[in-house]
C-alpha positions as a printed Julia matrix, in Angstrom:
207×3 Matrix{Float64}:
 108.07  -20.71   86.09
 105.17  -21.12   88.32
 105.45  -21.52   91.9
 103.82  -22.8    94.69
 102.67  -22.3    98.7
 104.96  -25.07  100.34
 103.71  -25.3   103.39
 105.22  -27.51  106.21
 104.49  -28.02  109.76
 101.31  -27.81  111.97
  98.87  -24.87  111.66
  98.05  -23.88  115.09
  94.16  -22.53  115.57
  94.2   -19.73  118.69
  90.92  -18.09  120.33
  91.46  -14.36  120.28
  89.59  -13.76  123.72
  88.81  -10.06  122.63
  84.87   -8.69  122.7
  84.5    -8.51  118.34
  83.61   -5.16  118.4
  87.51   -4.03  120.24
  89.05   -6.99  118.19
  87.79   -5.41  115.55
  88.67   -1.75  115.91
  92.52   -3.18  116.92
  92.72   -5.92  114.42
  95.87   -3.88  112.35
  97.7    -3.31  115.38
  98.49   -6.97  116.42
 100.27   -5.85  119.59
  96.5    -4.77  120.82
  95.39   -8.71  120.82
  97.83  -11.12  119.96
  98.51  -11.69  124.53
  94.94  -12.56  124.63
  95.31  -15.31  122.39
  94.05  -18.93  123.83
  95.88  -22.29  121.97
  92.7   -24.01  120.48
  95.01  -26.54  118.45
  97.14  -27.3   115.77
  96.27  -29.07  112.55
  98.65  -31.56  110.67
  97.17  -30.68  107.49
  96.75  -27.12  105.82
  93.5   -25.7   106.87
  90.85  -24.65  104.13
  90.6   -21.38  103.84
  88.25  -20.04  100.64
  87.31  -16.64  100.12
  83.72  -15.7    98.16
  83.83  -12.32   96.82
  79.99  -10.51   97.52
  78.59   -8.82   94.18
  75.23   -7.54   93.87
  73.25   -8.02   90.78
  71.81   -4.63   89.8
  69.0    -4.47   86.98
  66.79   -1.72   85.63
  63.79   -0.93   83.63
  66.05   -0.92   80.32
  67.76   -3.67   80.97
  65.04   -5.81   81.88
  65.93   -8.95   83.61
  69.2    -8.53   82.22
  72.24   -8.23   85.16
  73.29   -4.56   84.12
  76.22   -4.52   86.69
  77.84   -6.88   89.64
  78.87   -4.29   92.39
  81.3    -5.85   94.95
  80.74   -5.97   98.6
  83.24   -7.29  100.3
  84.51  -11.03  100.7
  83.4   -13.56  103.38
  85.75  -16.04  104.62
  85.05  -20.13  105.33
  87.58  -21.89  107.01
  87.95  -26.12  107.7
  90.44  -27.03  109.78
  91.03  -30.55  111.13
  92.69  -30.63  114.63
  94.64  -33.66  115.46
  95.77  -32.12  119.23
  93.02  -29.62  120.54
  92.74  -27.84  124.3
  89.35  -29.88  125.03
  88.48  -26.82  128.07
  88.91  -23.88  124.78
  86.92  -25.97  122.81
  84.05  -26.83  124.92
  84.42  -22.68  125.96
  83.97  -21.59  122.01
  81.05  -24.12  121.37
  79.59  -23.11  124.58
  79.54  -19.44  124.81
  80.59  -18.27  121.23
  77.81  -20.34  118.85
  75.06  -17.89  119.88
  72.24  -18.43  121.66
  72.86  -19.74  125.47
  73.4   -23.12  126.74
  74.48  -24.5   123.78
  76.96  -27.24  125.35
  73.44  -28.81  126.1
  71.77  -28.19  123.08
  69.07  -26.09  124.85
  68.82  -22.88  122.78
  67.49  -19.41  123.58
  66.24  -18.74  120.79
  65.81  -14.64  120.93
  69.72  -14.93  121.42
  70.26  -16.6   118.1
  68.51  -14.37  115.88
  71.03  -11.86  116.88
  73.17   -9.32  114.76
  76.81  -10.57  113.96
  78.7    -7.78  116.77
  76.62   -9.25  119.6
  78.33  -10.64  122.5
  78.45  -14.6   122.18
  77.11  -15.16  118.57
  81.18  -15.33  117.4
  84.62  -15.37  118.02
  88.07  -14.1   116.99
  89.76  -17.09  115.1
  93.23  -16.52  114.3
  95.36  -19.1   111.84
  98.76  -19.29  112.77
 101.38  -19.97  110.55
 105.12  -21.26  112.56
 106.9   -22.1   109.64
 109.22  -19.02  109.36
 110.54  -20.4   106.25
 108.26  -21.92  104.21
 105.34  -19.73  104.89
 103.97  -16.61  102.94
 102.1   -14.74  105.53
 101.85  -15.12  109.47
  98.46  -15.79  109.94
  94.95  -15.03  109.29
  92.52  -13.4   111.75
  88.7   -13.72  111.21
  87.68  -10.99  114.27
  83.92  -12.28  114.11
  84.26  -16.31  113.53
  81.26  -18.2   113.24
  81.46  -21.73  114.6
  78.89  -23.58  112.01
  80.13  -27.21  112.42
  81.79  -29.39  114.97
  82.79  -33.03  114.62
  84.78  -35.6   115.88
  86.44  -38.27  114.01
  86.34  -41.81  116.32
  88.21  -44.27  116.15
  87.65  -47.21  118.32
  86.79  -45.76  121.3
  88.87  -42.55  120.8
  88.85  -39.45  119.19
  91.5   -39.26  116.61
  91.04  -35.55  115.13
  88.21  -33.0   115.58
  86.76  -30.67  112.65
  85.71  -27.3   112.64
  84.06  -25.05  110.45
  83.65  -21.51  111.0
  82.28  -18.44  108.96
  82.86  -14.67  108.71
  80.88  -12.48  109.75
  81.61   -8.47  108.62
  83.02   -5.99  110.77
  82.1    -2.13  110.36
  84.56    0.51  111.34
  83.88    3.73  111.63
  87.36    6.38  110.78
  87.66    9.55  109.1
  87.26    8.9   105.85
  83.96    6.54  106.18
  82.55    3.56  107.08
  85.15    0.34  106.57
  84.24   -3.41  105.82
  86.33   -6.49  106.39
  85.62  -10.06  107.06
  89.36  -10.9   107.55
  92.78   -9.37  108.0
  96.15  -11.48  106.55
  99.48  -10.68  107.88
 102.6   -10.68  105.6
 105.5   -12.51  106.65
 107.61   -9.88  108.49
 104.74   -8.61  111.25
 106.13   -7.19  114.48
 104.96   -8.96  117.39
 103.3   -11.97  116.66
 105.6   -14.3   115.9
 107.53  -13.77  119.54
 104.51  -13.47  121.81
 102.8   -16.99  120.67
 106.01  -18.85  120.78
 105.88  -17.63  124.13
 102.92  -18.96  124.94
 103.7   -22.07  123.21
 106.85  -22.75  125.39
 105.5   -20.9   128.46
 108.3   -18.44  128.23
């Protein structure tokens, strides 16, 4: 019989304040990151999280035009999330300092800094999905170590705002071990991962 992700309770959005490139080389050891986590919000509704596999299309003079094979490269990683209670200081922080470029809370642009490479300082930011539903989840959470914020909008109503939305993009990580170069846009944790689970409810309940 098929079965389904129930999934009940808020998702809860946290800033990894890590540089991308050390987020990146501790991303599997959660222990290395998970205290320098800052509570961006939590989201009433399941975020979207879609995953694109990369292929490219190789041809040759036989084949002609003809796609002769679709090598993979890696995934990248979109996620929407809808916040209906956000930290309004870490939010105006990520737009401000982690969209790339400078001065962007102003909308004045350098623009030398935004035609930067994905590991430079400011251009992203380590996005990690939290998942406090011990019961009804199948994995912890989801950390993007380079998170491109590409959209930001409220949702009014009256003269409030209700909810906030967020958009935010992978960008790849490159890690150098002994066997070769290593790719990733993402990293999920399985239900079960030492560490996280106790040091955000922590921060949660200012334990």
């Amino acid at each position: 019989m098929p079965t389904r992700f129930f999934h009940s309770g808020p998702a809860i959005l946290w800033v990894v304040d890590v540089a991308p490139a050390v987020l990146a080389a501790s991303a599997a050891t959660p222990a290395n990151w998970v205290a320098s986590c800052n509570l961006l919000g939590t989201c009433e509704r399941y975020p979207q999280v879609s995953t694109q596999v990369i292929r490219e299309e190789v041809r040759n003079d036989i084949g002609g035009d003809a796609v002769i094979s679709k090598p993979a490269h890696g995934q990248k990683m979109t996620l929407q999330a809808e916040l209906n209670n956000w930290d309004q200081t870490v939010l105006d922080a990520t737009v401000a300092a982690k969209s790339g470029g400078n001065g962007v809370r102003t909308g004045v642009h350098n623009v030398i800094s935004l035609a930067t490479f994905t590991d430079l300082p400011g251009n992203s930011c380590g996005l990690f999905v939290y998942y406090p539903d011990q019961v009804n989840r199948n994995e912890v959470g989801i950390l993007i170590p380079q998170a491109t914020l590409v959209q930001h909008d409220p949702t009014k109503i009256g003269n409030r705002t209700a909810s906030m939305t967020l958009r935010f993009d992978s960008n790849t990580c490159f890690l150098l071990s002994a066997t070769g170069w290593t790719s990733f846009d993402y990293l999920k944790y399985p239900t079960g991962t030492a560490g996280i689970d106790t040091a955000l409810m922590a921060k949660l309940t200012g334990a």
